[in-house]
DSSP file (Angstrom, degrees, kcal/mol; ACC not computed):
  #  RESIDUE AA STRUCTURE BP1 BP2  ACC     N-H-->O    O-->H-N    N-H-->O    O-->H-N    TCO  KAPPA ALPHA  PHI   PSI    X-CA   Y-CA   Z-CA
    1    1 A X              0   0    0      0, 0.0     2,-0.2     0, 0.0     3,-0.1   0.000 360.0 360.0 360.0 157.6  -40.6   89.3   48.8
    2    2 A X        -     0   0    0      1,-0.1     0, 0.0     0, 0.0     0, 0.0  -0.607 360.0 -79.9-113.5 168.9  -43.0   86.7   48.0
    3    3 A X        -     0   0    0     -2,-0.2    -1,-0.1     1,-0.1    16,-0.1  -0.239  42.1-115.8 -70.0 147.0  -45.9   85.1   50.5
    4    4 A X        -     0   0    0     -3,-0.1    -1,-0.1     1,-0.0     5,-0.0   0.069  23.7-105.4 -24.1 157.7  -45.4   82.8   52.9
    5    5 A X  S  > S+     0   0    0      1,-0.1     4,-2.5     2,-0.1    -2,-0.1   0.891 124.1  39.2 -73.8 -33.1  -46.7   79.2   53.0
    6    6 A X  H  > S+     0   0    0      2,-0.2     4,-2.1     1,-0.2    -1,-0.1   0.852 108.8  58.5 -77.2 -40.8  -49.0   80.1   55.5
    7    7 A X  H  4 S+     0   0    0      2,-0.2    11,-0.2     3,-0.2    -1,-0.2   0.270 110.0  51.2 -10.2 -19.2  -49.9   83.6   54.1
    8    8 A X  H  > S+     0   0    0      3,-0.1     4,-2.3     9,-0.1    -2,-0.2   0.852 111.3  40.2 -92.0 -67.7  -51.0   81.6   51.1
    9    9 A X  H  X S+     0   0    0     -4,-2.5     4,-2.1     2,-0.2     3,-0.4   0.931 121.8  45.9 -43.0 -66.9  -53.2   79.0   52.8
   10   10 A X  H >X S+     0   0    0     -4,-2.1     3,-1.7     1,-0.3     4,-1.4   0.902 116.3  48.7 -47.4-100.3  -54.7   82.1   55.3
   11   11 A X  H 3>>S+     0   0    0      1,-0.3     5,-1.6     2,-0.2     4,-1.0   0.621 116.4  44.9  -5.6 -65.5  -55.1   84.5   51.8
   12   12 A X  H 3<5S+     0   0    0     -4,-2.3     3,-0.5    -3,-0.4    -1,-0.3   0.954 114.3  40.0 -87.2 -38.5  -56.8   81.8   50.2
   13   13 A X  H <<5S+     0   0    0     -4,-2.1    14,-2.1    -3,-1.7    -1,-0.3   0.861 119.0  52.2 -78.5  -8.2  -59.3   80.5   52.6
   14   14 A X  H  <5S-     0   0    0     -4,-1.4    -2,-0.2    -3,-0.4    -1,-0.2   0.342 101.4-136.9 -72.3 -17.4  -59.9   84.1   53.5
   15   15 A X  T  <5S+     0   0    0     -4,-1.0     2,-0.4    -3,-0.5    -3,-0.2   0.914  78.1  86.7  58.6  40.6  -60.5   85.0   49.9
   16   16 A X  S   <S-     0   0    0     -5,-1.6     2,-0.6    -6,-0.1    -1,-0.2  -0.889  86.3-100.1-147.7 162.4  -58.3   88.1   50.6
   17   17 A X        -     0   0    0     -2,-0.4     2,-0.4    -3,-0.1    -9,-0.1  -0.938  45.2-167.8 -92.7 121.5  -54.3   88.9   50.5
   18   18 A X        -     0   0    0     -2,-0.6     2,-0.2   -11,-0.2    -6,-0.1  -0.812  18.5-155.1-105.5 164.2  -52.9   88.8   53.7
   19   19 A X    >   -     0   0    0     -2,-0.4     3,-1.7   -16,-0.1     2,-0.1  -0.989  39.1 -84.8-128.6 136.5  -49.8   89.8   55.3
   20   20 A X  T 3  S+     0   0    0      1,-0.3     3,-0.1    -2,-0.2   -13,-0.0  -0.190 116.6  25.5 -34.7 102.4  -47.9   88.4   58.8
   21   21 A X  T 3  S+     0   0    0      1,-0.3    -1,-0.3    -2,-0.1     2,-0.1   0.137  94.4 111.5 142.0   2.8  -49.4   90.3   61.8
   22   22 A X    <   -     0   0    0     -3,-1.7     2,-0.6     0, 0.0    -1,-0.3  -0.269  62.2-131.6-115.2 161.2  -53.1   91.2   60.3
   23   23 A X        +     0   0    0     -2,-0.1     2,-0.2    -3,-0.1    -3,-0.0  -0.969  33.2 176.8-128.4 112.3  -56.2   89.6   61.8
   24   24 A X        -     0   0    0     -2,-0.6     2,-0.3    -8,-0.0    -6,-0.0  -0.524  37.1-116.6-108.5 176.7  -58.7   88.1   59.3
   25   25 A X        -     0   0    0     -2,-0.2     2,-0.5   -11,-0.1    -2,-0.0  -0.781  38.3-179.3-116.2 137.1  -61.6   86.3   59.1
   26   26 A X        -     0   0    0     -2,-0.3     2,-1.2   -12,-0.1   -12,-0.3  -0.975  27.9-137.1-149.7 140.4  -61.0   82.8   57.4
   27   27 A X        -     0   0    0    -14,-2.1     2,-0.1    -2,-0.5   -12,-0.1  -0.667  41.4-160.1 -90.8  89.8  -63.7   80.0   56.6
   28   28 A X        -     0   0    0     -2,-1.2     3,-0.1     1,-0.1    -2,-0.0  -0.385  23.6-125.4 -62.8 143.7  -61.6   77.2   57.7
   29   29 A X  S    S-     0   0    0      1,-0.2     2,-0.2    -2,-0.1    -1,-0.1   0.940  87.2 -17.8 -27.6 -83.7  -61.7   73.4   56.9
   30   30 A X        -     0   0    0     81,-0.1     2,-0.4    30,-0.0    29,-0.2  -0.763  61.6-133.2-150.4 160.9  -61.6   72.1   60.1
   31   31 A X  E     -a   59   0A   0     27,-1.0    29,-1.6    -2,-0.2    27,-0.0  -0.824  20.9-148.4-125.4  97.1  -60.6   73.7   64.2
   32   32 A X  E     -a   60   0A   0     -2,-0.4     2,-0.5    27,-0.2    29,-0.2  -0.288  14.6-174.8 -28.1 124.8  -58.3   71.4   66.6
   33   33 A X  E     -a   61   0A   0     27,-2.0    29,-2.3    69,-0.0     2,-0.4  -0.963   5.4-179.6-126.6 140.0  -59.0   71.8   70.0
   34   34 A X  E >>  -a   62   0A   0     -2,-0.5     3,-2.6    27,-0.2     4,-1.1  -0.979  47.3 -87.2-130.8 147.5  -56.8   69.9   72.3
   35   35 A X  T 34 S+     0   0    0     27,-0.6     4,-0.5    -2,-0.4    28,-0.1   0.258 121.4  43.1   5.0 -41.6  -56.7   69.7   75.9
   36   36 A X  T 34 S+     0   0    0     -2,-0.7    -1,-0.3     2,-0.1     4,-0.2   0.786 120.3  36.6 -80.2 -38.7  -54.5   72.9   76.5
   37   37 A X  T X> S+     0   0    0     -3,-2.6     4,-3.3     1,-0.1     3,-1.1   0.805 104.7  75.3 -91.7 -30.0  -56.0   75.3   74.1
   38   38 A X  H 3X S+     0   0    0     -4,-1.1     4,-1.6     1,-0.2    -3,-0.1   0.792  88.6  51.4 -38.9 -48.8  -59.5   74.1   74.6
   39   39 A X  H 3> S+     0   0    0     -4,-0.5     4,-0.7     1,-0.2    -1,-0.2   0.566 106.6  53.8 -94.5  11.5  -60.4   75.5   77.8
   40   40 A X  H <> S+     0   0    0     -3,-1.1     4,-1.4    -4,-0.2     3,-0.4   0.845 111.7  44.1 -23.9 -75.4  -59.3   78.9   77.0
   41   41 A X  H  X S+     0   0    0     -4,-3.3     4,-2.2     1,-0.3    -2,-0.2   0.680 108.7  58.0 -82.9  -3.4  -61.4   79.1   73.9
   42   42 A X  H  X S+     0   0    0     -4,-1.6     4,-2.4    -5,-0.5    -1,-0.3   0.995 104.3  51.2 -65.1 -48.1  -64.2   77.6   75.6
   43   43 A X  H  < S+     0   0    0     -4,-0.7     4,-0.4    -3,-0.4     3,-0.2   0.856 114.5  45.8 -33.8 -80.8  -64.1   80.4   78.0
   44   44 A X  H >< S+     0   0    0     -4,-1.4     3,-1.2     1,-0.2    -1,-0.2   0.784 109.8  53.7  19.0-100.6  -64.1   82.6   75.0
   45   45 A X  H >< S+     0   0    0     -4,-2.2     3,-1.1     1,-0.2    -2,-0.3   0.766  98.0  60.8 -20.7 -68.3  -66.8   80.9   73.3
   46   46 A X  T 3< S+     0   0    0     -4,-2.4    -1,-0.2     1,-0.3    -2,-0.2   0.657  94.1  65.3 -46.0 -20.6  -69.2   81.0   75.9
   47   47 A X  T <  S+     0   0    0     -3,-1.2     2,-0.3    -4,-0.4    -1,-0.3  -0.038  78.0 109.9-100.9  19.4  -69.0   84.9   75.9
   48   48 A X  S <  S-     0   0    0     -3,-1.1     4,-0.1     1,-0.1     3,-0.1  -0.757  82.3 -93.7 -85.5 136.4  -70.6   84.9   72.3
   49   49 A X    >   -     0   0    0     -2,-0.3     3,-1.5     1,-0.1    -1,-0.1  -0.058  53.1 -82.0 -58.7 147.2  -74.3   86.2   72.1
   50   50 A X  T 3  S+     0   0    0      1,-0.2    -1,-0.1    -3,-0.1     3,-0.1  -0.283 119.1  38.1 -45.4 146.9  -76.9   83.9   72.4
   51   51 A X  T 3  S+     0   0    0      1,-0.2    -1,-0.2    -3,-0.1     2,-0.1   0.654  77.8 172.1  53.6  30.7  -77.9   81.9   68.9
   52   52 A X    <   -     0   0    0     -3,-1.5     2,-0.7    -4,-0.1    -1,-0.2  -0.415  46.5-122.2 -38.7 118.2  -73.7   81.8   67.9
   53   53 A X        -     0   0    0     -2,-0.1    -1,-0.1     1,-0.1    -3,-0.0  -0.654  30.8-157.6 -49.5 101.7  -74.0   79.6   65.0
   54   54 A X        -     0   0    0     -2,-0.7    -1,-0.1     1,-0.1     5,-0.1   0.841  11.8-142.6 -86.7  -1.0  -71.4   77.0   66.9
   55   55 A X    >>  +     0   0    0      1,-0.1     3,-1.1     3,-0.1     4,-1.0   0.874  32.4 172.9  66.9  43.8  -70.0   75.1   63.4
   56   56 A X  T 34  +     0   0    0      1,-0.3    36,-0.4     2,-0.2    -1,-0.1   0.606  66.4  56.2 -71.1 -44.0  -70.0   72.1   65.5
   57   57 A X  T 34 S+     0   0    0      1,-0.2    -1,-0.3    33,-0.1    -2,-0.1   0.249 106.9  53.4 -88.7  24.8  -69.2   69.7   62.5
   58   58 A X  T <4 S+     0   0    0     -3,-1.1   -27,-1.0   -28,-0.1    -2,-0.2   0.514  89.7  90.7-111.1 -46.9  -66.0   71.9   61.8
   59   59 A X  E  <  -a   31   0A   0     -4,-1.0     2,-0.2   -29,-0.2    33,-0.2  -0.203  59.5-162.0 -47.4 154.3  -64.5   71.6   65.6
   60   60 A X  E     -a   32   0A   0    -29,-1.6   -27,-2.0     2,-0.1     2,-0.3  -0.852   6.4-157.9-143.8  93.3  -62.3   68.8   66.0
   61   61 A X  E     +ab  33  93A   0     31,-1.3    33,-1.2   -29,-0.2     2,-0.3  -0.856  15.9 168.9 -76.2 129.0  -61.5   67.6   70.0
   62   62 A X  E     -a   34   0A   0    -29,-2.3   -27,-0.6    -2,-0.3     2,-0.5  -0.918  26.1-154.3-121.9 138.7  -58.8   65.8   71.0
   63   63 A X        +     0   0    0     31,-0.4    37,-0.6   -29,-0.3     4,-0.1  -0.757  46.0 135.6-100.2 143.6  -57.8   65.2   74.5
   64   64 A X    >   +     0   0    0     -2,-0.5     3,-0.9    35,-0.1    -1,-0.1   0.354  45.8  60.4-157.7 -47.0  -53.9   64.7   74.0
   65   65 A X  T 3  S+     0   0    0      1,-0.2    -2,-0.0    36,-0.0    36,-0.0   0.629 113.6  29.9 -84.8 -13.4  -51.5   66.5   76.5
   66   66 A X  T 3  S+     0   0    0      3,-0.1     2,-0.4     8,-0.1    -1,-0.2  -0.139  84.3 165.7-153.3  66.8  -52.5   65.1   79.7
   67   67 A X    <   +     0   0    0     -3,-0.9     2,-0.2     2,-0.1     8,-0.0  -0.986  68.6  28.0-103.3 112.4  -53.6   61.9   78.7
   68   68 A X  S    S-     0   0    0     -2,-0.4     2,-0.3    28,-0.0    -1,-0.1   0.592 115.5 -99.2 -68.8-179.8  -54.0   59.9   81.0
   69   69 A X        -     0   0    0     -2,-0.2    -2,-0.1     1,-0.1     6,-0.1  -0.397  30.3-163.1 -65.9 110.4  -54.8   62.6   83.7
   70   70 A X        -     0   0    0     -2,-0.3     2,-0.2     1,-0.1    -1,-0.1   0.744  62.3  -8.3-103.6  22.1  -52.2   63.4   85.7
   71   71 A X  S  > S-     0   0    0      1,-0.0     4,-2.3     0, 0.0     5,-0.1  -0.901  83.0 -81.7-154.6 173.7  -53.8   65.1   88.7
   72   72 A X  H  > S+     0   0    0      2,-0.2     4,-2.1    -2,-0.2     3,-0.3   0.951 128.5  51.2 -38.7 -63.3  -57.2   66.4   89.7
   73   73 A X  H  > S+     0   0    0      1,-0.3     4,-2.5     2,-0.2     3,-0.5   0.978 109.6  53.6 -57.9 -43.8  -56.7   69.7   87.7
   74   74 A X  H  > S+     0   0    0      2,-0.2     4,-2.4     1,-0.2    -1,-0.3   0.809 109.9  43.6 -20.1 -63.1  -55.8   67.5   84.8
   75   75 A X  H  < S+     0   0    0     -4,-2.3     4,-0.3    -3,-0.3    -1,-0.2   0.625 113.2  55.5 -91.4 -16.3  -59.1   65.3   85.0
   76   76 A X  H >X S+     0   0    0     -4,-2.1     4,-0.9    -3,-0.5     3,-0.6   0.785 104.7  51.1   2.0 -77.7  -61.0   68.6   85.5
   77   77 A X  H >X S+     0   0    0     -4,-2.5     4,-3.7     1,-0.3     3,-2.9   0.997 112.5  45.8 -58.5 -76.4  -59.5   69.8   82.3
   78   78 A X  H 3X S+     0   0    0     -4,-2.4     4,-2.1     1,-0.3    -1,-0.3   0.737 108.1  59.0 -19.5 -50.2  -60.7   66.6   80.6
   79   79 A X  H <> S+     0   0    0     -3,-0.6     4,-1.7    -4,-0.3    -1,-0.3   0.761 107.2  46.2 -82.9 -43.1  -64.2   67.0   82.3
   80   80 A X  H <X S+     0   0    0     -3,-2.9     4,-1.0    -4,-0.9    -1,-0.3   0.823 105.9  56.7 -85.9 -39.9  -64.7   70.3   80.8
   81   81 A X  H  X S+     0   0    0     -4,-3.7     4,-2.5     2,-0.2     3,-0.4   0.948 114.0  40.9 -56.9 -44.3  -63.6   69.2   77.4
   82   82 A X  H >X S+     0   0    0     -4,-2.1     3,-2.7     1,-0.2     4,-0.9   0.919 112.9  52.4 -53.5 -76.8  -66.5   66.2   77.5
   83   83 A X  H 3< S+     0   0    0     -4,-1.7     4,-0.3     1,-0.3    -1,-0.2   0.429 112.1  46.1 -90.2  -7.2  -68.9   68.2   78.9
   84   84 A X  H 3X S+     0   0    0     -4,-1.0     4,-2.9    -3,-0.4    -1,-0.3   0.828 110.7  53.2 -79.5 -45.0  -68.1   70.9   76.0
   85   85 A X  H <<>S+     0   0    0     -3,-2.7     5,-3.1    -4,-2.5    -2,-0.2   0.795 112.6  42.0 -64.5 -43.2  -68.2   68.3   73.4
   86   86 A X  T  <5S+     0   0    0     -4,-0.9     3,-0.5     3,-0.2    -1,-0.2   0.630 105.7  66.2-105.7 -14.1  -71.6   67.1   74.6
   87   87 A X  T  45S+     0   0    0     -4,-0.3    -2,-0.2    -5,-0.3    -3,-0.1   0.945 117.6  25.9 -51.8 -68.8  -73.1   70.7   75.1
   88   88 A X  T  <5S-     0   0    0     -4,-2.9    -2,-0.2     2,-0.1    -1,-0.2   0.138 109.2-115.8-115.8  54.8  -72.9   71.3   71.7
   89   89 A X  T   5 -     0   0    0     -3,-0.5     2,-0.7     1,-0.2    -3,-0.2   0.749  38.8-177.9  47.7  35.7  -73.1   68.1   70.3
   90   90 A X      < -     0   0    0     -5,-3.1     3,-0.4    -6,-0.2    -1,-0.2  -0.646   5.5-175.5 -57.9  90.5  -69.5   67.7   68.5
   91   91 A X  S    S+     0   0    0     -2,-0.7     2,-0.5     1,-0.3    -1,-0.1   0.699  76.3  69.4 -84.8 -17.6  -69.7   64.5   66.9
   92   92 A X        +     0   0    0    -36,-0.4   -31,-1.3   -33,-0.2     2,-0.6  -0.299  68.1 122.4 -92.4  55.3  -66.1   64.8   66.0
   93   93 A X  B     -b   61   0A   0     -2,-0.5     2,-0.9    -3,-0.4   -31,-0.2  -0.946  52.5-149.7-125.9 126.4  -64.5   64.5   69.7
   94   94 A X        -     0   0    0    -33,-1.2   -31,-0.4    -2,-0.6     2,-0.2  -0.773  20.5-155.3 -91.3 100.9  -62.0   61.6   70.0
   95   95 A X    >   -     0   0    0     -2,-0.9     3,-0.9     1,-0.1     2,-0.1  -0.468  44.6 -71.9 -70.5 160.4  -62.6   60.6   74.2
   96   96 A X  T 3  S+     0   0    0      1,-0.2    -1,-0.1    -2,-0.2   -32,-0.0  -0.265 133.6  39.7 -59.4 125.2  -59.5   58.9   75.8
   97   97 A X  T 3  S+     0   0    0     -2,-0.1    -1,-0.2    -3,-0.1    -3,-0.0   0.295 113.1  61.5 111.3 -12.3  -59.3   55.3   74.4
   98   98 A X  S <  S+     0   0    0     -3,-0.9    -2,-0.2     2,-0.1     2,-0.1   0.293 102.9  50.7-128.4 -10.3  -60.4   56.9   70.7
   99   99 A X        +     0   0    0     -5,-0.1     2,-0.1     1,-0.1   -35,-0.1  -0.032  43.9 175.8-107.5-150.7  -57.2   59.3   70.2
  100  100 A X        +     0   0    0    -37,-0.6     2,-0.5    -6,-0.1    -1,-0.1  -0.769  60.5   5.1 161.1-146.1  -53.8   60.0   70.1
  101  101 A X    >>  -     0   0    0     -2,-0.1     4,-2.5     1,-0.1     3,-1.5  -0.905  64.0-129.6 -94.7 142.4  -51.6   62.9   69.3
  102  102 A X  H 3> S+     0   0    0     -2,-0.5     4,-1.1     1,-0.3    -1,-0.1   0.780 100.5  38.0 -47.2 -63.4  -53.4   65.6   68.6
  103  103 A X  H 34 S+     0   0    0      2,-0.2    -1,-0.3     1,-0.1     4,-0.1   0.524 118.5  44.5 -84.6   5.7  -51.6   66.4   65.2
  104  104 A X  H X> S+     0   0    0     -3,-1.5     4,-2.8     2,-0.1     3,-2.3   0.784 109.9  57.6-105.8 -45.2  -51.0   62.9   63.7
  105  105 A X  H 3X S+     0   0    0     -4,-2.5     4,-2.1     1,-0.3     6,-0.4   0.815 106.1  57.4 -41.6 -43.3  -55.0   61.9   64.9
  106  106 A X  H 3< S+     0   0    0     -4,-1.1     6,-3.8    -5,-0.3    -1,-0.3   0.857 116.0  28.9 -74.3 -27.4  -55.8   64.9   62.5
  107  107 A X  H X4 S+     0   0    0     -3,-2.3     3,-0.8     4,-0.2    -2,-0.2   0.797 117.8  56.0 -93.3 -26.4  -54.1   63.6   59.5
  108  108 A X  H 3< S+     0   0    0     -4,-2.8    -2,-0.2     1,-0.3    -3,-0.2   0.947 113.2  43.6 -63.3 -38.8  -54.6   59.7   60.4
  109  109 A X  T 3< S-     0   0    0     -4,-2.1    -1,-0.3    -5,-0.2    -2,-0.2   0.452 118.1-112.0-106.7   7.6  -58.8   60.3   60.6
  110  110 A X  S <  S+     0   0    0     -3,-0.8    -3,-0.1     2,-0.2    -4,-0.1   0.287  89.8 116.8 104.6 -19.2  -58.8   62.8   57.1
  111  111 A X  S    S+     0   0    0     -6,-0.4     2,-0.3    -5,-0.2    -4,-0.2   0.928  80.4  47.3 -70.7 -28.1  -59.7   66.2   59.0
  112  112 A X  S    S+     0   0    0     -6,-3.8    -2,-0.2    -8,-0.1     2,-0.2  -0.885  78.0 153.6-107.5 143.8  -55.7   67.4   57.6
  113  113 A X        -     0   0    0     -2,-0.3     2,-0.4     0, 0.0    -3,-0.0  -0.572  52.3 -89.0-141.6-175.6  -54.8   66.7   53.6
  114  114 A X              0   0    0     -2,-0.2     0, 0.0     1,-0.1     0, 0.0  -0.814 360.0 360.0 -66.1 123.7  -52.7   67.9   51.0
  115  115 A X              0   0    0     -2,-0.4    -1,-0.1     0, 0.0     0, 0.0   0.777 360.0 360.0  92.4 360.0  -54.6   70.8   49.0
């Protein structure tokens, strides 16, 4: 059976064949982070040794899913995301007034293409 579309993309930017369930290593284009997944992988992130390279012009922030805030934990969420953004100097983070949805914002500003 022949690869997947995603298996394709993965394989290529991974320089490797992959197959559905395997964990590679992939030099990616660009990383989304949006309001839900962010503070997870910040969490993560932080737990990286000191001098992490952080690829800061590859990250892509978007605040999106609980825009505006709709409680405390919400504006929290938000708080952490800023305060991530400006930790390591992420030049690419769309603050509230400067977004949108998360996956149309990616294609509208160039960070997603064809190819």
């Amino acid at each position: 059976m022949g690869k997947t579309i995603s298996e394709k993309i993965i394989g290529n930017k991974a320089r490797d064949v992959v197959e559905a369930g395997q964990i590679v290593e992939a030099n990616v284009d660009y990383v989304m982070v949006n309001d839900v997944t962010g503070l997870p992988a910040f969490e993560q992130f932080e737990k990286f040794p000191n001098g992490t390279k952080t690829y800061s012009e590859k990250i892509v922030l978007i605040p999106d899913h609980y825009v505006p805030n709709k409680d405390v934990a919400s504006a929290e969420q938000a708080k952490r995301m800023r305060d991530f953004a400006k930790k390591y100097n992420i030049e690419n983070y769309f603050e509230v007034g400067r977004g949108g949805v998360c996956h149309k914002l990616m294609i509208k500003t160039g960070f997603v293409a064809p190819g």
